[in-house]
Structures are given as C-alpha cells and as structure tokens.
Residue, then its C-alpha position, 0 to 999 in steps of 0.5 A: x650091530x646093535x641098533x640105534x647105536x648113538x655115536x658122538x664125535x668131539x670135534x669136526x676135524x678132518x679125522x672127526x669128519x672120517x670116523x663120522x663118514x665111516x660110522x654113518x656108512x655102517x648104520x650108526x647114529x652119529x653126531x658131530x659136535x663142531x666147537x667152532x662155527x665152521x668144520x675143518x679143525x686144522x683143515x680149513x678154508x678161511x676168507x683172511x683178507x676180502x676176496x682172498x681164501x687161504x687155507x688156515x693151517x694145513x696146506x698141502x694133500x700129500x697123503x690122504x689115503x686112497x682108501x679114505x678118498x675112495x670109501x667116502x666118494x670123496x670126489x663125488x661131493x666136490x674133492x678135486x685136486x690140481x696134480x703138482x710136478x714139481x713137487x718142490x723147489x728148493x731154493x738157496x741164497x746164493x741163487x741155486x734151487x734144487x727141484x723134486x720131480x716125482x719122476x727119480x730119473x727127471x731129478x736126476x738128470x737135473x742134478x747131473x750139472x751141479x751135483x754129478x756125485x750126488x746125482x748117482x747117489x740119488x739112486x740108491x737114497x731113493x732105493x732105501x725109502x722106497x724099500x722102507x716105505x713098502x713095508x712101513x706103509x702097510x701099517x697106516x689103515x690099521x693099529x700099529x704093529x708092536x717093535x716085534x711084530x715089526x721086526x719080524x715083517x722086516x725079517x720076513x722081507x730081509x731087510x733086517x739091517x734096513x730096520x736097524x738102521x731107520x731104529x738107531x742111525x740119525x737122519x743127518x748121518x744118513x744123509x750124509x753117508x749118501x751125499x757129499x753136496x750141502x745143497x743137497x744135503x739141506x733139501x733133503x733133511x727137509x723132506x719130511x720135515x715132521x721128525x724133530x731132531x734130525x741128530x736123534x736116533x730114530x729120525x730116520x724112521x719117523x722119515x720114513x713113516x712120512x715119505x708115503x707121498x713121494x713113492x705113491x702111485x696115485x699121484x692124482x691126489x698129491x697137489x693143490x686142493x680146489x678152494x684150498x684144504x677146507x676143500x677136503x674137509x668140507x666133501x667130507x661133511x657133505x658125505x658124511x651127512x649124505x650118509x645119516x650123520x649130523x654135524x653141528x657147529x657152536x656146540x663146545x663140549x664142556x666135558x665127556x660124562x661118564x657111569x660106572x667106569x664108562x662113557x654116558x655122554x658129553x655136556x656142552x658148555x651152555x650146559x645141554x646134556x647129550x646122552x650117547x653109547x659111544x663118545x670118540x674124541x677127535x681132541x688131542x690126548x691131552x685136551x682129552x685127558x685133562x680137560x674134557x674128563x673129571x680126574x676121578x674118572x681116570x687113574x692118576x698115573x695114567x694123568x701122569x702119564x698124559x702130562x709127560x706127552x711131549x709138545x715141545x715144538x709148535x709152527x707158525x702160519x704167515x697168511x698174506x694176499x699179494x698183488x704178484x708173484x714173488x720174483x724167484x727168477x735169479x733162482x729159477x731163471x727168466x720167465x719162469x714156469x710160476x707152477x714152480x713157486x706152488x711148493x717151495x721150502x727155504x732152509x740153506x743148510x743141515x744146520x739150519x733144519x737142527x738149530x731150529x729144533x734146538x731153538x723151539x725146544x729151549x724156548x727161542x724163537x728162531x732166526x734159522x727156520x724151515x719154512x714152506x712158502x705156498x702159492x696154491x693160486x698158480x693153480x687154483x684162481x678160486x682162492x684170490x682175485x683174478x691176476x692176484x694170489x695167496x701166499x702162505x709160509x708154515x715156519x718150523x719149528x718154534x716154542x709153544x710158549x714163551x719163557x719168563x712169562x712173555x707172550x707171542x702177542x708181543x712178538x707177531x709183528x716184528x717177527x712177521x715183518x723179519x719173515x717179511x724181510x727174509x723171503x725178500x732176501x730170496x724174492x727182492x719184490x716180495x715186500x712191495x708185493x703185499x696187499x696185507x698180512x698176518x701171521x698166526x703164532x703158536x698162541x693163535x693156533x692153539x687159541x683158534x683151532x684148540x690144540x694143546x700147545x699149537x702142536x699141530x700132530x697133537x704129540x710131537x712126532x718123535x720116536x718114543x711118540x710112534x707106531x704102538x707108544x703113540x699116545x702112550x704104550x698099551x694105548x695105542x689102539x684107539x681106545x680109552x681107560x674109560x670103556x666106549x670112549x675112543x680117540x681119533x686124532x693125529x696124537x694116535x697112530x699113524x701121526x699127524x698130517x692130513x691122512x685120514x688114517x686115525x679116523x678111519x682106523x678109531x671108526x673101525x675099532x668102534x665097529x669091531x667093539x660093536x659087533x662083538 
C-alpha cells in the first residue's frame, strides 16, 4: 500500500462512517469531512423535544452485516442492541393484527385460527424466500454480479425457474398465488416495503434483495438499537478515530477538485482547500455528479444519464413524545405485552400498498399509506423520560415535491394532524396521548440530511436501479468516470437500508486499486 496514502470521505453517514473504519484499519490517512455538526447522516439520534431522543430518520437495525458489526468491534465502542420477537404486528381496522415471529413454526400456529389455508401456505411462501435469499445474500460484501453471472449461480443451484420468477413475476401476483386471505396478503406486501411498485416485474426480486433479515441467523443484531439508530453510528466513529481516522463535523464540501482526469481533492465551502490522493463520496450519485463536481470534469451524457436516475418517490418522518402508550388493546387484547407495539406497519390491504406508490409518483400526497409506527422505548427507557415514550411513524411512499409549485411547507401540519387522527382510529387514545410533535416532510430530509429529493436509498429501489445497473450500467463498481474518486453510498449496490454493505465494499475496491 502506498504510504501516506490521503483518504477523504464526503459525508459521515453511516456508510461514509464503514468505508472510514475499513480504510483506517489498513493504514490509511483517512479523513471524514461531516457537513453537519453531528455524524450519522440519515442514522442519527437527535434530542426532538427536551428529554425525548428520537432516531431522525432510520429506525430500526435489521440488516447490518455481521461482518461490518464485527470487523469494526462494533460492540466494543458501545453498539448494543435489544433482540425483538415479535418482530412485527400488523394490525387492521376492524380489530385484527397479524404477528411476524422470527420462529415460522410460532407464526404459523398464530394463523391456524383465523387463516387455516393460509397458515399452511406460509410453508411454502417462506420456502421460496429462504431458497431466494441463500443465494441473493451472497452478493451484499461485494460488487454485484452481472444478470449472467446471476444466472448461472441460479443454474448451478437448480433453481433456474426460482430466478424467472423473482425477474418477471410482480410481487402481487406472487402473493396472491400463495394466499387467499386479504389480511394476509396486506402484511405481507409489506414485508420489504422498499420495492416500489409491487404490480412491477421484478418487484419480487428487489424483495427478495431485502428479505436477508427475516432468515439471518444472528438474530442478536435485529432489534432496537440502545440510544436509538445514532447508536450505530456514533460506535462507528468511535472505531474509526480508535483506529487513525479524523472525523470533523461544520466542514461542507463545496466541490470535489480534480487534475488531468483525476481527483486532487475537495473545497469547503468557506473556501479551505484540502488536498487528497482519494476522494470517495458518501452523497447520493446525483448530488455527487451534479453538484459536487464542475460539469467540464464529466462527459455530458454520462450527466445525462445522472439526471435520468429515478427518485420518484420519498418518505415522511412524524416524530412525537407521548405520555402512554397507544391503546392497541381491541388488537392485541387486554393487558397486552407493550413489546408488541416495538414495530408495527398500518396498511389495510394490497391496494393500499399500490395506491400509495401510484399516488407519490404522480405527485399526490396520499390518504392510503404504508406506515411503520416505532416505540423503541417499550425497550430501550434511555431514549424518553422515566414512564413516558417516543413514538415514531415512517410513512411511504409520498412525492419528493410538489406539483404547481406548491411546498410541503404548506402542507406539515394539516397533514401530521390527519396522521395524528388516522393512528387514533386504530389506538382511540393516541391524540390525548401527545405531549408534542413534528413531522419531517420529503422537503425537510432533503434540506436537513442532504438527499436529493429526500429519497432515503438515494436511487429509487426499483429493477433497472439494482445489482450491476445501480447507479447506472458500467458503473456499478463503486468507482467513478473520474480516476480515484469512488462512491459509497446507498445509490450503489446493495441499495439502501442501514447495511454497511456499500461502504464496506467502496473501502475495498479502494484497497484493490491501491495495492495494484
């Protein structure tokens, strides 16, 4: 490795945070420019209302790698999580609640009551993404394969005709070949509630991309993080400065500097010049692309190109402090485990999980969303005072911006209060139950966390944004058109989520170049 090597990484997200850890470990000279006064990025702890922390943006650790968790000693500089089973509730107007278990056999015999056909269905519907994930999951520590190369994998494993159908058949008409019961159908069409449009082929295969946390074995690390998702992030910094690195927050890159075809380093926006042999930016690709870098420095239809990237449909964060607990009793009966309200997602039916999708990409703000109400507190009593809670909803999926040239400013608070009055219809003392509020819209992410649109996965998460085209075909490597400049963020390859899986694999191709 060349000595002295000087590593610069845009943006102290989490997989910024990984890449630095990584590169540190082998001996780099790595520094982490952070635009905001705290690290994280979409993976923060922030105190909302005095005494009440709530995690900003992400919410729940499902699949962070084991591998990154590990590497890095994670636990070592204070990572903990609480373990939760179940792991979702999924409750309906008229009463009923279906409940995930990470045990098939415990969710099954749930079902057998109310949904007898369906019960032994679930069999072979979890038969189908276990075989899918083994293979799939083989993929996240690395660059992705190619369709070929994927192919052939599926060959060699016979399951050919598993791979057709996760390339070519939606994820409703896959569900509905397995079950007949609507409730059913409706909890799981939201079971990895990443994949867009669930009537698009290939729906089921960004599913399947996504379903790594149902089948993983370590169940240790799926659950409510201590201190909220700022947790992670924050024993993430702690390793990487144990390890060499600097992280150093109020330092906003204005722009990446290039000389002769390659990276020199970047300009703050107070004007610093920072000189490096390595940039690698932890923005989304078109931040990066198109306002990070001078347009000479790139060709313009690989601009073009950048431009064309989808983020059609962002999420909204509602944020609130409560006195107690919402009453999901007529749900999950009197006296209830309040464990059970750790995770819970509010979509009725199949529709509902389409309408919404349709709804953000034509520009409406919908009144038929998926939404996944968090009390981390029944677990974690760090995060709100003693007897109170946090509660959290992540509402999908709504338009980045508004048509017409309307704001989402004009919309926060009538339309938190119509979210306010939705849970209530579920938990009839919710609203009373409200110490305070807010709710970050598309707009507000966007303008707080610095994502293009508020897309949270920087890219939309939809098929011809996957695997070996994501960011774009050809470009999927983590490198850049620009030499020594690298990406290593949720718009590469494995996607988004809190996984560690780009900045782990960005800190390795920058090894492999350096070595070489």
């Amino acid at each position: 490795m060349p000595e002295n090597t000087k590593v610069i990484i845009i943006g102290a997200g989490h997989n910024g945070l990984v890449a630095a850890g990584y590169l540190a470990r082998a001996g780099l000279n790595v520094h982490v420019l952070e635009r905001r006064d705290i690290v994280g990025g979409a993976v923060v702890t922030e105190e909302w209302f005095p005494g009440y922390h709530i995690s900003t943006c992400s919410y729940i650790c499902h699949i962070l790698q084991k591998k990154v968790i590990d590497d890095l000693e994670l636990r070592r500089y204070g990572f903990h999580v609480y373990p939760i089973d179940p792991s979702r509730v999924h409750p309906y107007p008229d009463g009923k609640a279906f409940t995930f278990w990470h045990d098939d056999a415990h969710t099954v015999e749930e079902m057998r009551d109310e949904y007898p056909e369906d019960a032994e269905a679930w069999w072979a519907w979890a038969d189908f993404w276990h075989r899918a994930v083994a293979i799939l999951s083989d993929y996240y520590l690395g660059p992705p394969p190619s369709l070929a190369e994927l192919t052939d994998r599926f060959r060699a494993e016979g399951e050919e005709e598993l791979l057709e159908t996760l390339l070519t058949v939606p994820l409703k008409d896959l569900i509905n070949r397995f079950f007949t019961s609507e409730e059913v159908k409706a909890a799981v069409s939201t079971g990895a509630f990443d994949m867009g449009d669930i009537s698009a082929p290939g729906s089921a295969y960004i599913t399947a991309l996504y379903r790594f946390s149902a089948f993983r074995d370590d169940t240790e690390n799926y659950g409510i993080v201590r201190g909220g998702m700022g947790g992670i992030t924050q024993s993430m910094a702690a390793s990487a400065e144990a390890s060499g690195a600097t992280i150093r927050t109020g330092a906003e890159v204005k722009r990446i500097l290039t000389n002769n075809g390659s990276v020199s380093g970047v300009e703050l926006s107070d004007g610093e010049v920072i000189d490096a042999d390595v940039v690698i930016s932890n923005a989304d690709p078109k931040r990066t692309y198109l306002t990070l870098i001078d347009e000479a420095d790139i060709d313009s239809e690989f601009i073009d190109e950048v431009k064309a990237l989808k983020t059609q449909a962002a999420s909204a964060k509602f944020l609130c402090a409560i006195r107690e607990l919402p009453d999901f009793s007529r749900h999950l009966g009197p006296g209830f485990n309040p464990e059970y309200l750790a995770m819970m997602t509010i979509c009725p039916t199949v529709d509902q999980s389409e309408m919404a999708w349709n709804d953000a990409v034509n520009g409406r703000i919908t009144k038929t969303p998926i939404m996944q109400l968090q009390i981390p507190s029944v677990y974690d009593p760090t995060v709100a005072p003693d007897g109170h809670h946090v509660l959290s909803l992540w509402i999908y999926f709504l338009p980045p911006h508004l048509p017409d040239g309307d704001s989402w400013s004009n919309h926060r608070q009538s339309h938190g209060e119509w979210l306010i009055d939705y849970v209530t219809s579920y938990a009839p003392n919710f609203r009373d139950s409200i110490i305070d509020w807010t709710l970050l819209t598309p707009e507000d992410i966007e303008e707080r966390v610095g994502l293009t649109d508020g897309n949270i996965r920087h890219l939309d998460m939809i098929p011809q944004q996957m695997m070996s085209r994501r960011p774009l075909p050809g470009w999927s490597d983590y490198r850049s058109p620009i030499a020594n400049l690298y990406l290593c963020g949720a718009g590469n390859h494995p996607g988004g989520e809190v996984t560690g899986a780009p900045g782990h694999n960005a800190a390795h191709v920058v090894l492999e170049d350096l070595s070489r």
